[in-house]
C-alpha positions in Angstrom: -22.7 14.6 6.5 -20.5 17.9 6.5 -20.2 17.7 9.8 -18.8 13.8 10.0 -16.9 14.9 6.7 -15.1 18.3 8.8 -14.2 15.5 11.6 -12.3 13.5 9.4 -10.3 15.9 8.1 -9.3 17.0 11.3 -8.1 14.0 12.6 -6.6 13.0 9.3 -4.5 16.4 9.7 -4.2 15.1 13.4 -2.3 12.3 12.1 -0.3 14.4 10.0 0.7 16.6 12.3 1.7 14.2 14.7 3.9 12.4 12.4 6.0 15.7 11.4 6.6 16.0 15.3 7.6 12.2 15.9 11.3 12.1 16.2 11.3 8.5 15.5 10.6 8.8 11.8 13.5 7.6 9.9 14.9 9.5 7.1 14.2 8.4 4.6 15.4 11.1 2.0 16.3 9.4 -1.4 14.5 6.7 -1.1 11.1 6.0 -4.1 8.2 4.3 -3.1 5.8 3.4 -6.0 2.0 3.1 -4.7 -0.4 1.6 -7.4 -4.0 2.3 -6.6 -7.2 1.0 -8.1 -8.7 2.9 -10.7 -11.6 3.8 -8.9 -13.0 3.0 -5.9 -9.4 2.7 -4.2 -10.0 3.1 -0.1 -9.2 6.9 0.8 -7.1 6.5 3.8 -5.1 3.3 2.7 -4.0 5.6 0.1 -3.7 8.5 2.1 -2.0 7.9 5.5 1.1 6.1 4.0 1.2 8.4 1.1 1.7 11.5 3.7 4.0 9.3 6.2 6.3 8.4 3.5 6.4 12.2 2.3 6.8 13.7 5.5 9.9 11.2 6.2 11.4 12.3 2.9 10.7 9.5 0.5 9.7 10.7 -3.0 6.4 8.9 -4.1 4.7 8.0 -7.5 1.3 7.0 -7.6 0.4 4.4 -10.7 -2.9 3.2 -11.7 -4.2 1.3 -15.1 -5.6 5.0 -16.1 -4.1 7.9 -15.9 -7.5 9.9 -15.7 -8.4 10.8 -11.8 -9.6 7.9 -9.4 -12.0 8.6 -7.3 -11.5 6.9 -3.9 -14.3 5.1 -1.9 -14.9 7.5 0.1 -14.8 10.5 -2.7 -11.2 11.4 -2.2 -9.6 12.0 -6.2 -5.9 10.9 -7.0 -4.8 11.3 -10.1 -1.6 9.1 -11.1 1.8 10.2 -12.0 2.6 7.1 -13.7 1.0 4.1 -15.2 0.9 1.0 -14.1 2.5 -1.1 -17.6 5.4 1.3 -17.8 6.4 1.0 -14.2 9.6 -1.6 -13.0 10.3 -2.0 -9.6 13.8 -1.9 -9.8 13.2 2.0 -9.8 11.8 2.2 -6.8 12.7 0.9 -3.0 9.4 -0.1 -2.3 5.9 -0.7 -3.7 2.9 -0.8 -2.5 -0.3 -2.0 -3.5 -3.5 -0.2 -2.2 -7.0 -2.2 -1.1 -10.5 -1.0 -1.3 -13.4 -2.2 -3.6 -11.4 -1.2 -6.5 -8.9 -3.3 -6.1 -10.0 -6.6 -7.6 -8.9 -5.2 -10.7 -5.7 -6.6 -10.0 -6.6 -9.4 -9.0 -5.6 -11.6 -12.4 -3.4 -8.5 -13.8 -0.5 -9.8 -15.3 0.8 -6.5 -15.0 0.6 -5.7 -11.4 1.4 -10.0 -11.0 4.4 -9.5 -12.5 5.4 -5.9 -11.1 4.9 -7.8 -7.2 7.3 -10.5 -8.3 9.8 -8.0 -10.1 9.8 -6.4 -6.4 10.6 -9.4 -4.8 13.0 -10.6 -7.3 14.9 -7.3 -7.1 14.9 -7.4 -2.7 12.6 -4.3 -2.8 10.3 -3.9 -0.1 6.9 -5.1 -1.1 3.3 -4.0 0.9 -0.1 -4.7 0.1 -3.5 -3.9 2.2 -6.6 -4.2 2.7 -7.7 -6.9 -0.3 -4.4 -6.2 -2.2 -2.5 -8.8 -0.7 -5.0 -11.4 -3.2 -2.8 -9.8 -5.6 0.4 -10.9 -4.4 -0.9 -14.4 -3.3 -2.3 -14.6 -7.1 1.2 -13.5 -8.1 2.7 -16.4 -6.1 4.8 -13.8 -3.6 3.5 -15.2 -0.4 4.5 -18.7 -1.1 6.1 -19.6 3.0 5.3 -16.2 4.1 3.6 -14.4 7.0 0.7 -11.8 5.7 -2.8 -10.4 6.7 -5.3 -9.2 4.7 -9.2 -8.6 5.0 -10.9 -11.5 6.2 -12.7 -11.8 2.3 -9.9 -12.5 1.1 -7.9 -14.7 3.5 -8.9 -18.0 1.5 -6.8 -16.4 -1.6 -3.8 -15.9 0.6 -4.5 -19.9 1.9 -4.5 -20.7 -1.6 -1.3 -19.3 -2.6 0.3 -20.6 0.3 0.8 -17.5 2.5 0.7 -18.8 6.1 -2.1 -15.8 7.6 -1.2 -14.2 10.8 -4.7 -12.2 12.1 -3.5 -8.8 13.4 -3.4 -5.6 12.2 0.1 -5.6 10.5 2.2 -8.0 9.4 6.2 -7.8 8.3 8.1 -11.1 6.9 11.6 -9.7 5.4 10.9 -6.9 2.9 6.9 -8.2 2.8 4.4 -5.5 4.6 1.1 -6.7 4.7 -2.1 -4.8 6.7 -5.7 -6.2 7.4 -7.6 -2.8 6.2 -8.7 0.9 6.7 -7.9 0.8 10.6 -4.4 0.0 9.9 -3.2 2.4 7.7 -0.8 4.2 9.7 0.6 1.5 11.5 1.0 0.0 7.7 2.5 3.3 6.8 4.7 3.3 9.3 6.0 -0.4 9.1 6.9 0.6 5.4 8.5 3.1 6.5 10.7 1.2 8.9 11.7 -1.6 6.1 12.7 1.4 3.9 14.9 2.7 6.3 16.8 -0.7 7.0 18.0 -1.2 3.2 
């Protein structure tokens, strides 16, 4: 277990380091990202990948949750929010992004994060979602007419609210971002990234 645990952690720094020394990360100084992650049970590296990308790249990043105490993360990793999640508006921000994992289905039916996605859209901000989070923004009525991806579990939600689902890792329509899971958090990080750095 330590030893799977050690092996992780260096390819996570891996990733970090490699994404200090790409040249083709925008700048993105001056530019806020919002991320909102579950509670508990958020997944570790959907949080943690983009979280790092967009700091390295200059981007100053607030984490929001429905508690302020520490989430724990699926795989043990423990966050605890700047912010939450009922007194943030999107138009502070340039982007937001809604985290997957287990936890997430408590956001599901939130009026709060509902109305937070639409606020986003509303305001042209760049809008992301992985992992089972884009249920959230289909549930929210955000993916009316639009290309996404999400995990397959949840690919009848995004049917239902109209989203037309593309099956690949990543998936940008306009200032949407959408990701299929854990495997494609970089990329989803990184596709963020370049959104931000168009506006």
């Amino acid at each position: 277990m330590r030893a799977a645990i050690v092996s992780g952690l260096v390819l996570f720094n891996a990733f970090v380091v490699s994404a200090k020394e790409d040249e083709t990360m925008p700048d993105l100084n001056g530019k806020n990202v919002l991320i909102v992650i579950a509670s508990s049970r958020f997944r570790d590296e959907e949080f943690e990948q983009p979280y790092q990308l967009l700091k390295t790249a200059g981007a100053a990043v607030t984490v929001a949750s429905s508690s302020k105490n520490p989430a724990r993360g699926a795989l043990g990793k423990t966050v605890t929010p700047d912010r939450l999640l009922s007194v943030c508006k999107a138009a502070d921000y340039d982007a937001v992004l809604f985290v997957g994992g287990p936890g997430a289905v408590e956001y599901f039916d939130d009026p709060t994060a509902q109305a937070l996605a639409r606020e986003a859209v509303e305001k042209g901000k760049v809008l992301a979602a992985i992992c089972i989070a884009p249920a959230t923004l289909a549930n929210a009525g955000v993916l009316k007419g639009k290309k996404a991806t999400c995990f397959p579990s949840e690919e009848g939600t995004l049917k239902k609210g109209g989203a037309i689902l593309v099956k690949q890792d990543v998936v940008t329509d306009g200032k949407l971002v959408t990701a299929s899971g854990p495997q494609a958090a970089a990329e989803f990080g990184r596709a963020v990234a370049a959104k931000l750095a168009e506006k």
